[in-house]
MIROFI-650305 format. One record per residue (C-alpha): residue in one letter; chain; residue number from 1; x, y, z. Coordinates in pm, 1 decimal, padded with zeros to 6 digits. Example, Ala and Ser with C-alpha at 12.3 -4.5 7.8 and 13.67 -1.06 7.14 Angstrom:
2
<a, A, 1, <01230.0, -00450.0, 00780.0>>
<s, A, 2, <01367.0, -00106.0, 00714.0>>
***
This chain:
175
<x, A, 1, <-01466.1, -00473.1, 00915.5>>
<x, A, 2, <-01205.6, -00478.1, 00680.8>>
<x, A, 3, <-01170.9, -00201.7, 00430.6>>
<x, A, 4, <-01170.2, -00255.6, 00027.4>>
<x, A, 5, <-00827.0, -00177.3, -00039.7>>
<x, A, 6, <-00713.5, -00394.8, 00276.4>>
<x, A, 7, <-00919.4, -00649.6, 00120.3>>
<x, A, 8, <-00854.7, -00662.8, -00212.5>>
<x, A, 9, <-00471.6, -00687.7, -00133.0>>
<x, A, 10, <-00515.8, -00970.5, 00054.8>>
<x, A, 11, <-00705.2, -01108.2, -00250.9>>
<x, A, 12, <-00404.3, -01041.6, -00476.9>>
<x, A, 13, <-00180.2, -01235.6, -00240.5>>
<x, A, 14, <-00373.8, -01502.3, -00224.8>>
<x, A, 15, <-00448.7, -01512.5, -00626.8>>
<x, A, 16, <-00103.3, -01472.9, -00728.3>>
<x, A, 17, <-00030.5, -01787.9, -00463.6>>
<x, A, 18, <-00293.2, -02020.5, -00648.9>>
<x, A, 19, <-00128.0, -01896.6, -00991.8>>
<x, A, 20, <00199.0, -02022.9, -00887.1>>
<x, A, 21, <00105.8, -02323.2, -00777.4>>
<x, A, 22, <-00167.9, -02392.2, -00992.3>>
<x, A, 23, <-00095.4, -02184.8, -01311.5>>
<x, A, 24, <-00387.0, -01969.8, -01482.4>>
<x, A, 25, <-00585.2, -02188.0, -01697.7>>
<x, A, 26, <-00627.8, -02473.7, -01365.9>>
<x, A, 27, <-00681.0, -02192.0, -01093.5>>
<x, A, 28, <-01054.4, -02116.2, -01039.4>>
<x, A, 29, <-01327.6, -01887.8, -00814.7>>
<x, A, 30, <-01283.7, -02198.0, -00573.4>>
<x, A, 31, <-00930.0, -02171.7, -00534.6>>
<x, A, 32, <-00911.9, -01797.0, -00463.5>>
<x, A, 33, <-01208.4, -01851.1, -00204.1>>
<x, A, 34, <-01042.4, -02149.1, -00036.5>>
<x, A, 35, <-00702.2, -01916.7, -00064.7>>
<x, A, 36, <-00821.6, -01608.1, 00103.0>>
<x, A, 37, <-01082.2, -01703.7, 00321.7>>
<x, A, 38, <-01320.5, -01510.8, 00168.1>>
<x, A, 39, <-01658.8, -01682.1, -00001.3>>
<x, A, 40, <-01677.9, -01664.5, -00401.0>>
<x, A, 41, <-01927.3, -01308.8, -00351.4>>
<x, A, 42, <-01702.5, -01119.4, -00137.2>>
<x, A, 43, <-01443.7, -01184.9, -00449.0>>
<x, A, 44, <-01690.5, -01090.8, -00692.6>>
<x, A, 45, <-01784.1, -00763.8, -00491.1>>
<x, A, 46, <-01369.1, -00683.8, -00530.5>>
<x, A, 47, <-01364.0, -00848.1, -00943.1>>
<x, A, 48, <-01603.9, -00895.1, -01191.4>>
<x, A, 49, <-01398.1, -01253.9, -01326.8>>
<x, A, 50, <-01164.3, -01392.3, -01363.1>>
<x, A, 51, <-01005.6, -01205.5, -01601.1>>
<x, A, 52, <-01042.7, -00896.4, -01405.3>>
<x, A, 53, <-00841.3, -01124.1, -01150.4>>
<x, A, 54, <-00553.6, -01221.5, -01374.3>>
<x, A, 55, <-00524.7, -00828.8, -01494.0>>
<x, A, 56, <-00493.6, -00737.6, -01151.9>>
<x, A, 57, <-00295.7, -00981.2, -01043.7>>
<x, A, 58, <-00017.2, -00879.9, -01305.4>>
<x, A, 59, <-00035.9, -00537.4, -01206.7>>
<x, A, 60, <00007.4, -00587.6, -00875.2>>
<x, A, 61, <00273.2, -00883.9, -00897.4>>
<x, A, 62, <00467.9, -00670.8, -01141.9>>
<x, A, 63, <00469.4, -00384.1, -00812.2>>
<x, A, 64, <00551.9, -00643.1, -00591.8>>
<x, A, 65, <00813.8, -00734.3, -00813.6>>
<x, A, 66, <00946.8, -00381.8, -00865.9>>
<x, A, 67, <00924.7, -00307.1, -00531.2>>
<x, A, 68, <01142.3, -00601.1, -00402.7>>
<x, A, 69, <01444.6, -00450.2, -00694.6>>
<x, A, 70, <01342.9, -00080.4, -00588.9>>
<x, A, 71, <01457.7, -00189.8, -00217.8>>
<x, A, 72, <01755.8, -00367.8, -00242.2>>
<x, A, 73, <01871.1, -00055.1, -00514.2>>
<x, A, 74, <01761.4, 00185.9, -00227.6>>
<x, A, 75, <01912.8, 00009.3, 00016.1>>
<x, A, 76, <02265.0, -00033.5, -00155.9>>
<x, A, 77, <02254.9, 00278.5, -00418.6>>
<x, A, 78, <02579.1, 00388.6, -00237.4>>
<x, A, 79, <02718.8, 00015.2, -00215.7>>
<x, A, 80, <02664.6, -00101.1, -00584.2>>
<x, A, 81, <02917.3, -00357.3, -00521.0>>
<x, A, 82, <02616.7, -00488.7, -00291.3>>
<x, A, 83, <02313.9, -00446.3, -00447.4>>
<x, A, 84, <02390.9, -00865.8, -00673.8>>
<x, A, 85, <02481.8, -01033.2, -00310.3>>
<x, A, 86, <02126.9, -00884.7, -00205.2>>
<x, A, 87, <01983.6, -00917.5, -00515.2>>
<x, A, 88, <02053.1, -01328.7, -00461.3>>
<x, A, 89, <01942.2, -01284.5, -00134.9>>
<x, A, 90, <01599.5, -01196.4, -00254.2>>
<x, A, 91, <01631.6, -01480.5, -00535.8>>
<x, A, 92, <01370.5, -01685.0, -00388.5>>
<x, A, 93, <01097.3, -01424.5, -00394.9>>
<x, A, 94, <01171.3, -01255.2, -00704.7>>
<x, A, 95, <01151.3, -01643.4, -00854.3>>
<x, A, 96, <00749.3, -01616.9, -00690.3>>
<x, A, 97, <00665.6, -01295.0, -00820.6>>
<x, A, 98, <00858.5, -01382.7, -01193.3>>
<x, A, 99, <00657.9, -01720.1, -01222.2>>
<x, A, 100, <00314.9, -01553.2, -01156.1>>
<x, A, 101, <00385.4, -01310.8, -01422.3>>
<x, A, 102, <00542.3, -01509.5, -01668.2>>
<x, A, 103, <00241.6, -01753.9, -01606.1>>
<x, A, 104, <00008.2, -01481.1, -01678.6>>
<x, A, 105, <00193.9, -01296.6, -02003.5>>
<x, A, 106, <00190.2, -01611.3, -02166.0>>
<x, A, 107, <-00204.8, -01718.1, -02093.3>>
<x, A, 108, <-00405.1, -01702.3, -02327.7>>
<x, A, 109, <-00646.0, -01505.1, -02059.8>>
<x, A, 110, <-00360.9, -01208.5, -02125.2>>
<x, A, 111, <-00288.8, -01250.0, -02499.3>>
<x, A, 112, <-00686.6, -01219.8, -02555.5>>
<x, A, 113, <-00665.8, -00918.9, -02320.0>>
<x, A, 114, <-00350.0, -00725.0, -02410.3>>
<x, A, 115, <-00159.4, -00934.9, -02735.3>>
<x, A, 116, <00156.9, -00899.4, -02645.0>>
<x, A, 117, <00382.4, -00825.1, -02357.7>>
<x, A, 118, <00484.1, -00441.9, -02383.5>>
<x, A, 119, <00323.8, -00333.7, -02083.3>>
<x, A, 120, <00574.5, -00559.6, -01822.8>>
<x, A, 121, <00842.8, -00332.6, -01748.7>>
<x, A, 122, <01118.2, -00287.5, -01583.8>>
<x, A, 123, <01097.0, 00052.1, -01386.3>>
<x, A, 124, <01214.4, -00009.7, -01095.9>>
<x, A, 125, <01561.4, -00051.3, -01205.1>>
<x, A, 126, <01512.1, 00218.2, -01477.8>>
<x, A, 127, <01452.5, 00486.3, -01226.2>>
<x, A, 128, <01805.2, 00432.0, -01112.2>>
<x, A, 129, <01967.0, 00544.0, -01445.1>>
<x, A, 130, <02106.0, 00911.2, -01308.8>>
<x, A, 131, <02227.9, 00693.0, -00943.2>>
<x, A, 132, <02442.3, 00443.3, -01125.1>>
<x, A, 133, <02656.8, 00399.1, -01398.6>>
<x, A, 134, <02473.5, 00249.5, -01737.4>>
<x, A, 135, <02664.0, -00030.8, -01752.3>>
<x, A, 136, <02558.3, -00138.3, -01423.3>>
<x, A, 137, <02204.7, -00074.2, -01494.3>>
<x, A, 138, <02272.8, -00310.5, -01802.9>>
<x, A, 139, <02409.9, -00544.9, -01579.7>>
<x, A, 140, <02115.7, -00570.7, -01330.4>>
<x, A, 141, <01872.5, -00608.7, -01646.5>>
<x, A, 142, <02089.8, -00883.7, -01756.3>>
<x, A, 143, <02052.4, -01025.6, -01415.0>>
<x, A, 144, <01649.4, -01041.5, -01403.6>>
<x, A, 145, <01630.3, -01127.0, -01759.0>>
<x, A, 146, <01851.8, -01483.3, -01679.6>>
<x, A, 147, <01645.8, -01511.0, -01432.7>>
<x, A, 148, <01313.3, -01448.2, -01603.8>>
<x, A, 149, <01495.7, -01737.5, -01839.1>>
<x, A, 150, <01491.1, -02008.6, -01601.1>>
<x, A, 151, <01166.7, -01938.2, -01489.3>>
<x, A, 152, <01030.0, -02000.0, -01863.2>>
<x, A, 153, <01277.3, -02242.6, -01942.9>>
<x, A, 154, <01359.1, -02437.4, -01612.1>>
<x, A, 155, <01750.1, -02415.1, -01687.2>>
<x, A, 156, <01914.8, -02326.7, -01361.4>>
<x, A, 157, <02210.6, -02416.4, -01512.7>>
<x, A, 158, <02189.6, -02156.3, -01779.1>>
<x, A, 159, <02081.1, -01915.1, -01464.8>>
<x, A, 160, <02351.6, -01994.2, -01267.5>>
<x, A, 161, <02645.5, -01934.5, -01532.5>>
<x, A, 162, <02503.0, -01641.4, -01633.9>>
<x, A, 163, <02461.6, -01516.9, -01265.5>>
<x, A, 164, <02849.3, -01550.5, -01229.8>>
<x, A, 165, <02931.3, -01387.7, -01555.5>>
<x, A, 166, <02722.3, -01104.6, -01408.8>>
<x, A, 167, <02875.4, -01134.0, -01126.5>>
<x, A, 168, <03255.1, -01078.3, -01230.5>>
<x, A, 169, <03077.5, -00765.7, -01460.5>>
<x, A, 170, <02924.4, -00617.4, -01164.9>>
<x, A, 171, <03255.7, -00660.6, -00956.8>>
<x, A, 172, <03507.6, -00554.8, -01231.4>>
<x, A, 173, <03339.5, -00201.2, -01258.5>>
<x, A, 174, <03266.3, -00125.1, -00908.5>>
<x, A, 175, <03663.6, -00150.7, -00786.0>>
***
């Protein structure tokens, strides 16, 4: 038997899948079920609704998020001149986990919950603010706000000149 915690990560995964594809508003009890396997009353012993769901599925794709930066900042905290190649290495993923949250800060499930979008934040790279120099951090923020951007917008365009400005920033003050 699985336990709860096993469980109800499993659930998150599968929930934050249907949101991407699907978006908030479409995505129902069905979907998760069909998603994870599990029948509609094993997700209800884990959430109470829906909403519960979409609170928790910010929360954790937010972590996921976070961890994904925290790791390539780990990994690289002594190679900063690294940390944007890996960053873009990671592009595709951190494009997942930035489309289920900007899907879910801008439903109306979260406005009617929260009302506006203070609580998303960006800790992961803020935690690095003794390790590198400010500018850098700056830099990096820059970085996942173009790309938070073209998730809302669609404009990889916009993304990818930006990316290279950042780019040329990054590599000017690490040499």
């Amino acid at each position: 038997m699985i336990d709860r915690k096993k469980r109800n990560e499993e659930i998150m995964y599968a929930c934050a899948d249907v949101f991407y594809e699907k978006g908030i508003e479409k995505a129902t009890m069905r979907n998760f079920s069909e998603a994870t396997g599990y029948s509609p009353a094993t997700i209800y012993q884990s959430f109470q609704d829906k909403r519960e769901i979409v609170e928790n599925c910010l929360t954790f794709s937010v972590e996921k998020r976070n961890e994904l930066i925290a790791e390539v900042m780990e990994k690289n905290k002594n190679t900063p001149e690294k940390i944007f190649k890996s960053l873009q290495r990671k592009e595709k993923e951190m494009m997942k986990w930035t489309v289920v949250i900007v899907r879910i800060i801008t439903s109306p499930y979260y406005r009617d919950m929260h009302g506006s979008l203070e609580d998303v934040s960006m800790n992961a790279i803020e935690k690095y603010n003794d390790v590198f120099d400010e500018e850098l951090i700056i830099l990096f923020m820059l970085y996942y706000a173009a790309l938070n951007y073209y998730v809302i917008s669609g404009s990889e365009d916009y993304f990818r000149k930006e990316e290279k400005f950042i780019e040329a920033e990054v590599l000017k003050r690490i040499k």
